[in-house]
N, C-alpha and C positions, 0 to 999 in steps of 0.2 A: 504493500500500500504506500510504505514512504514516495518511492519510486514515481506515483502522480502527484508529490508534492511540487507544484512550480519552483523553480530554482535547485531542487534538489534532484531531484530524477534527468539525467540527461539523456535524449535521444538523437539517435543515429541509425539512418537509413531506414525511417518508421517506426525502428523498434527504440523501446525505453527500458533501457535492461541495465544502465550504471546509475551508481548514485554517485555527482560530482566534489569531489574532494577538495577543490579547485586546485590544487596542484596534481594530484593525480585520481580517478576513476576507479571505482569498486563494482564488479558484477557479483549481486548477491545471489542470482541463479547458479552459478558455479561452484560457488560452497553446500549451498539448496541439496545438488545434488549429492556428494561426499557424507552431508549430514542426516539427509534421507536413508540414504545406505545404512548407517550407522544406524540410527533407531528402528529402519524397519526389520533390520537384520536382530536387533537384540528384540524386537519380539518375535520375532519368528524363531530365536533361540530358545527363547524362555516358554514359549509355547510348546516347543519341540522337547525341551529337558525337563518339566514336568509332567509330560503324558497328555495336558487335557485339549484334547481334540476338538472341543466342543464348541469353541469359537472358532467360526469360519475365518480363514487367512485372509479373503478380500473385506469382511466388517474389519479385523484387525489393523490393515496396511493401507487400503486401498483410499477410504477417505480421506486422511490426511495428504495422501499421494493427489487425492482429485483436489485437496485446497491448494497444494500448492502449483498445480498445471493452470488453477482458474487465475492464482496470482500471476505465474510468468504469461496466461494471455494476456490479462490486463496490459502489458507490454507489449503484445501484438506478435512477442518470439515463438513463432511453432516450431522452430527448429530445435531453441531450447527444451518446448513444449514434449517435444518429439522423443528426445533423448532420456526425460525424465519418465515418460511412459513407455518407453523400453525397458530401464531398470524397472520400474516399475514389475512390468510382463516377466523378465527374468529371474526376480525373486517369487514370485510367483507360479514359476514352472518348478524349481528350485523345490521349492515345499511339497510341492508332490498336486499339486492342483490337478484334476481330471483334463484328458487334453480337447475334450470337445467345451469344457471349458476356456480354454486356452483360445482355441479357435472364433468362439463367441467374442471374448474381449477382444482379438485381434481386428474383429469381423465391425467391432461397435468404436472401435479407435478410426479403422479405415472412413467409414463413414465421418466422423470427427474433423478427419484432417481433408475429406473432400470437401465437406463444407464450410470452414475456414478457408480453403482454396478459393471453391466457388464464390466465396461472399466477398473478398479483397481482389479488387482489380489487379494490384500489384505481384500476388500470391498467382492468380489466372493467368497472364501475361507470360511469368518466368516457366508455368507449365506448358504452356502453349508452344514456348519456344525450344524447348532442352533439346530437342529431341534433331532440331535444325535449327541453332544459332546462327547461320549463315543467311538463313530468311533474308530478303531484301527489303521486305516490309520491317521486318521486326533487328535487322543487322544492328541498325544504329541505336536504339532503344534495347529492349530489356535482352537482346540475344551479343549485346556487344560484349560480356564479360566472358560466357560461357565459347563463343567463337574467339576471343584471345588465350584464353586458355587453350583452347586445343592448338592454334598457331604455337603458342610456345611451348605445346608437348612436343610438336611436330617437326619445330626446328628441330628440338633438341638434338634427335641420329642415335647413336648408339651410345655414347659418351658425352655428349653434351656441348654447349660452347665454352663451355671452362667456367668454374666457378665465382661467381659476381659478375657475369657477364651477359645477365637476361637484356636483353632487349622489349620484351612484354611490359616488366614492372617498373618501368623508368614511363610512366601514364596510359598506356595503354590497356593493361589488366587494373582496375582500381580492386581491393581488398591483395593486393599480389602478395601480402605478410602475413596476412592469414586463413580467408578462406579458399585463396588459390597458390595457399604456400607449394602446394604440391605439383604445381603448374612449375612454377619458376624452379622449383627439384628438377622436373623431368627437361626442360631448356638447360638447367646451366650442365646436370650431371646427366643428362641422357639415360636411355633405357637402366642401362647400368644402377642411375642415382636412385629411379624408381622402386626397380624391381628390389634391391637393396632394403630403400625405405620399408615397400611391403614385410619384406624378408623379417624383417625386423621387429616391425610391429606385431605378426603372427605369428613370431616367436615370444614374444613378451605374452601374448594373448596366451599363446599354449601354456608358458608355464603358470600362468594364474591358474585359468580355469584345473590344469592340472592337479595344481594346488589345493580346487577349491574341491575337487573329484575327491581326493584323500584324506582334506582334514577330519579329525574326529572332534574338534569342536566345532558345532553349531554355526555357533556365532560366525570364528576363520571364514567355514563353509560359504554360507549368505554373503559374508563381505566381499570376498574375493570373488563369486560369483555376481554380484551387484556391480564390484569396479569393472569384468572384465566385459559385462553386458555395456556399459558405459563409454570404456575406450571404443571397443569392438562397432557399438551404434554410432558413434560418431566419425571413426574411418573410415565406414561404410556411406557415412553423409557428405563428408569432406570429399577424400577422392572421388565419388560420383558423380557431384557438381562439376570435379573439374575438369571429369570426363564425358562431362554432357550425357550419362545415362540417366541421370537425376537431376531435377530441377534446384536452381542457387537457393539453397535454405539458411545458409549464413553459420555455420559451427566450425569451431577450430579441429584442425589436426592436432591431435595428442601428443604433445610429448615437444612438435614443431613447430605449431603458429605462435606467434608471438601475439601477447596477452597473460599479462600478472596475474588478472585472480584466475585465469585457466588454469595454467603454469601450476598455480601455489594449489591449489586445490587439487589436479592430477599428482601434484608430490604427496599431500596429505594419502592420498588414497594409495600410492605404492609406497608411501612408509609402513602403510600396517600392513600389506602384501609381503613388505619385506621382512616384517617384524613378525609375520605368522612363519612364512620360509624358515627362520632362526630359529625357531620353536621345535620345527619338522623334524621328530626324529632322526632321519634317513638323511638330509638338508645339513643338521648338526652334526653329526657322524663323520661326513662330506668334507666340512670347514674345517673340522678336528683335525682329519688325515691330514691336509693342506702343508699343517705347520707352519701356518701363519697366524700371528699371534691376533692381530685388532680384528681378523678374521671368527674368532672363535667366541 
């Protein structure tokens, strides 16, 4: 609610998702989500370690997950919206939910997000064109980010034009720092920087969720399942956009856009990834052998 306070809530490109600091900007959605985790997961623990089954997991989680999707509308962010009803869905499959349930909320979300589409002109537009940013109706309007993105994947070749030497993000891509970080990856480091990137990132994914497969506590389980629903839905939003499979919804790459409460919120989330790993038996065992000492 702060957020529609005049002066206080600052907006950018429609959406109103910082609160201005006036020397620097704070997105309270980014933490929303980290903290979300955090308590739906400790009731889903504490549900889980005392037996009683009795309360349904969506009266447990699910409202406070719909106050806070109704807050970041009120900002007009469905992208944010987007990400946080995935964690959302994720912990929820997690607990053991029935999957033709699963499928219903998937089924009552889609509708959600077509009609948010449908009802914003600007949201309609960016759909209309993903698919041919190249339109000559639509090139210089909403299809201009999504057609330089792909120019500057296309330059790129196999290795790239050398590091810091995009030509896109010098005005021609606007957001080129973060939601088409992944654009100016594939121009300056070529297929190589890409595939790399990917590489990496579903490596990171695999050991979470891996993680989150073995823990025997609860809680670990949920969390680490929540983060890596989190990364995972937002890599899938990021690079899509920038590959014109997916219409521009506006979400950082993890780990790479630059953006401080992204940033500091994805650390919070793999400090306790990495602080459950230490835990892990099998993890700890690992470090031991190492004989390394700040290791252990």
């Amino acid at each position: 609610m702060i957020l529609l306070i005049p002066g206080v809530g600052k907006t950018v490109n429609g959406n109103t998702n910082w609160i201005n600091f006036k020397y620097f900007d704070v997105q309270p959605s980014e933490f929303a989500k980290f903290f979300m985790i955090l308590w739906a997961s400790h009731q889903l623990a504490r549900r889980e370690v005392s037996g009683k089954f009795d309360t349904h997991v969506l009266r447990l989680i699910a409202p406070a997950f719909c106050f806070v999707l109704f807050l970041v509308m009120l900002g007009r962010d469905l992208g944010t919206a987007s990400v946080i009803a995935v964690i959302m869905a994720g912990l929820l499959f997690v607990s053991g939910i029935p999957l033709r349930l699963v499928g219903t909320l998937a089924a009552t979300a889609a509708v959600g997000i077509g009609f948010f589409i449908a009802t914003t002109q600007y949201r309609a537009a960016r759909w209309s064109v993903f698919l041919n940013p190249f339109d000559p109706a639509q090139y210089k309007n909403e299809g201009w980010q999504p057609a330089h993105s792909l120019l500057g994947l296309a330059s790129g070749g196999i290795f790239g034009v050398g590091l810091g030497g995009s030509r896109q993000k010098w005005g021609n891509l606007p957001e080129a720092h973060t939601d088409f970080i992944f654009s100016v990856i594939g121009e300056e480091l070529g297929l190589f920087g890409t595939l790399a990137t990917l590489l990496l990132l579903a490596l990171l994914l695999f050991a979470i969720f891996k993680l989150a497969l073995r823990a025997s506590d609860p809680m670990v389980r949920y969390v680490c399942a929540g983060f890596g629903c989190w990364i995972a839905i937002q890599t899938v939003l990021n690079i899509g956009s920038a590959i014109s499979v997916l219409p521009v919804v506006g979400v950082t790459l993890p780990f790479v856009s630059y953006g401080g409460s992204a940033l500091i919120a994805t650390y919070m989330g793999i400090g306790f990834v990495l602080g459950a790993a230490r835990r892990d038996p099998v993890i700890y065992k690992g470090l031991q052998e190492t004989g390394i000492k700040w290791l252990r």
